[in-house]
Every structure is written in C-alpha cells, then in structure tokens.
C-alpha positions, 0 to 999 in steps of 0.5 A: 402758144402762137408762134410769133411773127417777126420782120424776118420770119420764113427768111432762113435761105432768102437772108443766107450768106454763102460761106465765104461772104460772112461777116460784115459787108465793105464799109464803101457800100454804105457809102453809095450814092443814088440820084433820083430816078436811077434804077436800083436792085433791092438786094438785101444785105443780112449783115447790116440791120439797120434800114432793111427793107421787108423781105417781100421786096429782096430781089425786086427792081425799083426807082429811087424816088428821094433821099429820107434821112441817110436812107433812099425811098425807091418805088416798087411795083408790088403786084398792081401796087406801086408800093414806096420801100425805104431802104438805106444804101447798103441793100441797094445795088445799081441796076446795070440795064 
C-alpha cells in the first residue's frame, strides 16, 4: 500500500517543540496585528492547526499583502516565484530588521 502524503508529512523536526515550550502558545499571539507592507517571519506554530501555512514556507521572510478573513496574505519569494501564503497570526512574527 502507498504511503500517504499528508500537509505535515516529512515535518517531524521542523514542527518540534523544545521540551519546555509544550502545550498550547499565549492567546496574545493570536491577537497580533499587522499592516499591510510590514515584514513578517513565517515561523510556524505546531500547537495551533488552524491557518498554518505549508511547511515549505517555515523560516522564510515575507510582506504581508492584505487581511482574508481573520487571517494575513503575505507574499513570498519561492525560488524565482513570488508566491502568496495565507497564514493566521499565530505563525507570523514581526521581522526586527
């Protein structure tokens, strides 16, 4: 039988938490607010399903674009790609530079 092929597949040490951050992430997270052309850390949070972003994009720097709903559009640059994530607030952290 084919091994299935999942959103989280191959993410057992990208979507790890260390020891002492386990559990659920401080509700003020889920609170942030962006503006639109501020640069922002996909960093995603594997405690909160809802609104996560692929795991191709973890890590990557991007500018959010616009709100959809309760969550941001940020646009990444994939390779040559400029690519659109939608990604709730959660997994989104301010870029400091």
């Amino acid at each position: 039988m084919q091994a299935s092929r999942g959103t989280r597949t191959k993410t057992r040490n990208l979507l790890k938490k260390k020891a002492r951050a386990r559990g659920l992430s401080p509700i003020t997270k889920g609170l942030q607010t962006f503006e639109e052309g501020e640069k922002v850390n996909i960093i995603i949070d594997p405690s909160v399903h809802k609104g996560m972003p692929f795991s191709r994009f973890h890590g990557l720097t991007g500018v959010v674009i616009g709100e959809r709903g309760s969550a941001y559009e940020v646009s990444v640059k994939d390779g040559d790609k400029v690519k659109t994530v939608v990604a709730r607030p959660e997994h989104l952290v301010k870029n400091k530079n």
